[in-house]
C-alpha positions in Angstrom: 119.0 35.7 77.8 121.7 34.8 80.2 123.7 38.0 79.4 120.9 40.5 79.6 120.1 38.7 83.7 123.8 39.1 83.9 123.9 43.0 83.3 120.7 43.4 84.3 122.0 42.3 87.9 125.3 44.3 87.3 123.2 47.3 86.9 121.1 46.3 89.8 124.6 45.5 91.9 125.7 48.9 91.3 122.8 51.2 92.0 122.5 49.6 95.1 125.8 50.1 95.8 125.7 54.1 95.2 122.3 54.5 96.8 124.8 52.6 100.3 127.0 55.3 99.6 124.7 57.7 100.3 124.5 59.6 103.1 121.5 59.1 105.1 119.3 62.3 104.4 116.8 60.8 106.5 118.8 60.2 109.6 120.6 63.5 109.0 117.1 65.7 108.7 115.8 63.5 112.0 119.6 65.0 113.8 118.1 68.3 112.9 114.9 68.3 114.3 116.3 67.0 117.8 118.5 70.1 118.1 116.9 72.7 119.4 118.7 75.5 117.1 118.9 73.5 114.3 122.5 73.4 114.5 123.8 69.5 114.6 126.8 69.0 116.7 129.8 67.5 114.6 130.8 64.4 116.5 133.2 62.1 115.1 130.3 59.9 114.2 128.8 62.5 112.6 131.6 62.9 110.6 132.4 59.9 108.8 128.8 59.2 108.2 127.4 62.4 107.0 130.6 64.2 105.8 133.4 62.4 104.7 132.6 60.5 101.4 133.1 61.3 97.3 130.2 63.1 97.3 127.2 64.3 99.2 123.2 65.6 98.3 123.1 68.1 100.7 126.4 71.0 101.3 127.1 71.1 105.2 127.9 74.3 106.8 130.3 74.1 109.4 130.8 76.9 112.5 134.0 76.0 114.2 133.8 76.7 118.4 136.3 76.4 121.4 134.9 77.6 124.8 138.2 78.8 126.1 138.4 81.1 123.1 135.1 82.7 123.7 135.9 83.0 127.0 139.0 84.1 127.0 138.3 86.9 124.3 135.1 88.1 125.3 135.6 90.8 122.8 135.2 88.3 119.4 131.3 87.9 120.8 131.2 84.1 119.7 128.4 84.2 121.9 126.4 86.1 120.1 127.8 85.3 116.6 126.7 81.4 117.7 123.3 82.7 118.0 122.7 84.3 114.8 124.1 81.2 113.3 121.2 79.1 115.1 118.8 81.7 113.4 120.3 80.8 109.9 120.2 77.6 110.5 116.2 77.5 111.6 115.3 79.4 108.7 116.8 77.3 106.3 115.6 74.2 108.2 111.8 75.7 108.1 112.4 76.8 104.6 111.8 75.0 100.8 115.0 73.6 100.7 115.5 72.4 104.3 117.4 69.0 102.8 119.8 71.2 100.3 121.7 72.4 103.2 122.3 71.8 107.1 124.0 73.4 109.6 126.9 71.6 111.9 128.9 73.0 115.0 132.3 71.8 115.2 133.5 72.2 118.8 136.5 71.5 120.2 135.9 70.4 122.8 133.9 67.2 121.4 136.1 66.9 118.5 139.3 68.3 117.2 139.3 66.0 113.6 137.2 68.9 112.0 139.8 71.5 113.1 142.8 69.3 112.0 140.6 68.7 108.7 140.8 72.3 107.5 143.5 73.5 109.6 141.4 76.3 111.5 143.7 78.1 114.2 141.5 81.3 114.5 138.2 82.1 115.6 135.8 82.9 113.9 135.5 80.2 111.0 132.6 79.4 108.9 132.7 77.0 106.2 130.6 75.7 103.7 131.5 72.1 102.2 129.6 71.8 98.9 128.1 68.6 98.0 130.4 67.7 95.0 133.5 68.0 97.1 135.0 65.0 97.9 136.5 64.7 101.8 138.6 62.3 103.2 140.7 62.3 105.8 143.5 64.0 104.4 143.6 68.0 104.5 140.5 69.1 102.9 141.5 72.7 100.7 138.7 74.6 100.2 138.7 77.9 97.8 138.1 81.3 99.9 134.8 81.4 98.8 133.5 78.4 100.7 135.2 80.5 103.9 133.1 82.9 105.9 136.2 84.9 107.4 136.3 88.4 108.9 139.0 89.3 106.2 136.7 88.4 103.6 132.7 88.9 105.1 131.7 92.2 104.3 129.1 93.9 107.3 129.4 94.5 110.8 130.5 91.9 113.1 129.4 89.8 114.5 127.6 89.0 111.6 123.5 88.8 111.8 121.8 85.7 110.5 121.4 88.1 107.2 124.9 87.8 106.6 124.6 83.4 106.9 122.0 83.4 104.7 122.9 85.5 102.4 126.4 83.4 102.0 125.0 79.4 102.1 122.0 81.1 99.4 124.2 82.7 97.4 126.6 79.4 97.1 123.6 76.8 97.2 120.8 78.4 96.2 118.5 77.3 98.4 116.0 79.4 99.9 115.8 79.8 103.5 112.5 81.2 105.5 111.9 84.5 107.0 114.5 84.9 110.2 112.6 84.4 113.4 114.2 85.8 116.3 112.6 85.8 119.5 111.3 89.0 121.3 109.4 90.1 124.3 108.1 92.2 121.3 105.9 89.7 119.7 104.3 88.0 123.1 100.9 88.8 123.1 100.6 89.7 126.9 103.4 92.7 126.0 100.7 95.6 125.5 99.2 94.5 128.8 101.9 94.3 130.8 103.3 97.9 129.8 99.8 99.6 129.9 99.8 98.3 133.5 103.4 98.5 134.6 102.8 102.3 133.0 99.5 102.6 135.7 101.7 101.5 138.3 104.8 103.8 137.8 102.5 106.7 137.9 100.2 105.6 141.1 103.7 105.0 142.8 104.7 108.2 141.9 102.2 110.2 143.1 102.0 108.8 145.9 105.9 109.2 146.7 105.6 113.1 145.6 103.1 113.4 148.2 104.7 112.2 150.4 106.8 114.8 150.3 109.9 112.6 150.0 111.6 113.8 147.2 111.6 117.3 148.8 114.2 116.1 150.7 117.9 117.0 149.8 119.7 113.5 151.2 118.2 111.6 148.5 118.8 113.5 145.8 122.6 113.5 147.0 122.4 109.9 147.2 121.1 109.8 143.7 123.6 111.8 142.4 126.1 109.8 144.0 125.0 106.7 142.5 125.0 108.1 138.7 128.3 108.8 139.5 129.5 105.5 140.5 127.6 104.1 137.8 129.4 106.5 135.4 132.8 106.4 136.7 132.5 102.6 136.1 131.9 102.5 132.9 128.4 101.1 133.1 127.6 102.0 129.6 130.1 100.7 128.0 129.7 97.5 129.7 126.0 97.4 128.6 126.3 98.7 125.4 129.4 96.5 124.2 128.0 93.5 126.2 131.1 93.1 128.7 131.2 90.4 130.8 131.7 90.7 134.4 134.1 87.9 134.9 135.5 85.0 132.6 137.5 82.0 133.4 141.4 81.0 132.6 142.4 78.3 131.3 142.1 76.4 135.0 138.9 77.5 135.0 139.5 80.1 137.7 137.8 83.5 138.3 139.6 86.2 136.4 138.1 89.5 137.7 140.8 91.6 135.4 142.8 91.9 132.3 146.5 92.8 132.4 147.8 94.9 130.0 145.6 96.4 127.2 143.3 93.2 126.6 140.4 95.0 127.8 138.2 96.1 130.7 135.9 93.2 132.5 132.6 94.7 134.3 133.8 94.0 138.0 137.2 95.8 137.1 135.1 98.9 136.1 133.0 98.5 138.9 135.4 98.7 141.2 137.6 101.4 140.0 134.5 103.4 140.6 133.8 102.8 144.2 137.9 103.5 144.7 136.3 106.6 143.2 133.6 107.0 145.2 135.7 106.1 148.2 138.6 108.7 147.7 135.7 111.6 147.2 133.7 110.3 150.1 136.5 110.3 152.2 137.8 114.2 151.1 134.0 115.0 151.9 133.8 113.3 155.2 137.4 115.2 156.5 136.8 118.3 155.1 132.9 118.8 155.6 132.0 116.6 158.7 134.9 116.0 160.8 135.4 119.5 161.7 131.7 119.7 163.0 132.3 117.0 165.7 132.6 118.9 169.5 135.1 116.2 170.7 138.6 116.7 169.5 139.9 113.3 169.8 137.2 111.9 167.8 137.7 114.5 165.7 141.0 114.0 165.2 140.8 110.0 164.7 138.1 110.4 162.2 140.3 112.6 160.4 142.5 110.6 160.3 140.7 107.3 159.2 138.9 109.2 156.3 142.9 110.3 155.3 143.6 106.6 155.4 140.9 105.3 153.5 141.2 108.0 151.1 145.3 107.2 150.7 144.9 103.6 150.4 142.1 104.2 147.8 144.3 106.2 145.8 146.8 103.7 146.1 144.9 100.9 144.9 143.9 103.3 141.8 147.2 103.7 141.0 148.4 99.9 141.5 145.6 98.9 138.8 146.8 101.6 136.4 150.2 100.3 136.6 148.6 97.0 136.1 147.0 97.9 132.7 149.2 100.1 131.3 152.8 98.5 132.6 154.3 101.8 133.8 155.7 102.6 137.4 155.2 105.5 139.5 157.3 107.3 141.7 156.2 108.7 144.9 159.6 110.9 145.0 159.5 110.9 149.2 
């Protein structure tokens, strides 16, 4: 009798001992739900508790983030790639399987134990930790599968929240819900809006044709002006590849341009276009509207401020060419 107590409270000792060794699914799930994305920021409290351990019952995602990076290198959209993750991460929390998996941010700014863990050195880096796999604080090696690189992830990047869940499902199998991303789309007071913002454009123009003022040619000069400063700038292609107009160094200063062949900000293209706009301006003024002026002196001085203004625009041109590309020019005079 006294041996069966004895291994009765042996066996008692050491469940209790395995369920403390746990991780807290509880207090894990109740991280989630105060994020706003879904996405639990890995602090190094985090860490210990819900990571590091011989095993786990969930597998934790990890997306590895440095704000200088992402600022610096506005062309590795970490912006962007950081939302599609929150996506992911929301439908797998709203999904069947929402304690199978959860989704962790490891920035380093709050931490740099997750970076040192797995020796990361590169943005972007995704990894999923599976629950078997034991982590200490020694180097954690995980196999290239467990990796979501852009050497290895196949689709255009930055990757959608498709591409996430299609990589935690296809290692965990857990199902995630349908991807909610928000839209003006799906408000319901869209179709009202535009049906009335539709009425208004064409009361408005009307009442500007009759008017009469689009009859006249200055405004149709301006317009064509401004479609060409808005072209010469690169407009487009700052809209269309999501250029920012400005980022910040590493001593958190303005930086307004890129040397050499990093890229093109949006106030850099902006402002080769008004040189632009300046040096044809300036041509126009001297060679169109100067010579109509009765006075001669002031003839002659505006000539010879629009020949300024034009020469100094040209130079400027050519000082930020020889800043992006590195050559020299040679005036020869």
């Amino acid at each position: 009798m006294t041996v069966r107590m004895l291994l009765l409270l042996v066996v008692a000792s050491l469940s209790l001992c395995g369920a403390l060794a746990q991780p807290n699914v509880a207090g894990l799930s109740a991280l989630r739900q105060q994020s706003r994305d879904r996405v639990i920021t890995l602090t190094d409290e985090v860490l210990s508790e819900f990571i590091m351990g011989r095993s786990r019952p969930y597998s934790a995602v990890i997306y590895y983030s440095a704000q200088q990076v992402s600022e610096g290198n506005p062309s590795l959209k970490l912006d962007e790639l950081r939302r599609e993750y929150a996506y992911a991460a929301k439908a797998f929390a709203a999904g069947p399987d929402a304690d199978k998996v959860f989704f962790f941010e490891a920035a380093l700014e709050v931490t740099q134990k997750p970076f040192a863990m797995l020796q990361v050195n590169s943005l972007p880096y995704v990894v999923r930790i599976p629950g078997s796999q034991a982590v200490a604080q020694a180097t954690l090696e995980l196999p290239k599968a467990d990796k979501m690189l852009p050497e290895n992830t196949k689709g255009a990047y930055p990757w959608p929240a498709e591409t996430f869940v299609a990589f935690v499902s296809g290692r965990t199998g857990a199902a995630a819900a349908e991807i909610d991303r928000p839209s003006i789309y799906k408000s319901p007071f869209f179709p009202p809006v535009i049906f009335g913002g539709v009425l208004t454009a064409a009361y408005l123009g009307y009442k500007v044709y009759a008017l009469g003022a689009l009859r006249h040619s200055a405004i149709w000069a301006v317009l064509s002006l401004a479609v060409f400063w808005f072209s010469a700038s690169g407009g487009m292609y700052n809209i269309i590849r999501g250029m920012p107009f400005f980022i910040r160094d590493r001593n958190g200063r303005l930086q307004f341009f890129l040397t050499s062949r990093q890229g093109q900000l949006g106030a850099e293209g902006f402002m080769l276009g008004t040189l632009y706009l300046m040096v044809g301006g300036s041509l126009a003024f001297v060679t169109y509207l100067a010579p109509r002026i009765s006075s001669s002196r002031i003839r002659d001085s505006c000539s010879l401020v629009g020949a300024l203004i034009a020469a100094s625009s040209m130079y400027q041109t050519f000082k930020l060419w020889n800043l992006k590309t590195g050559y020299k020019h040679v005036s020869y005079f």
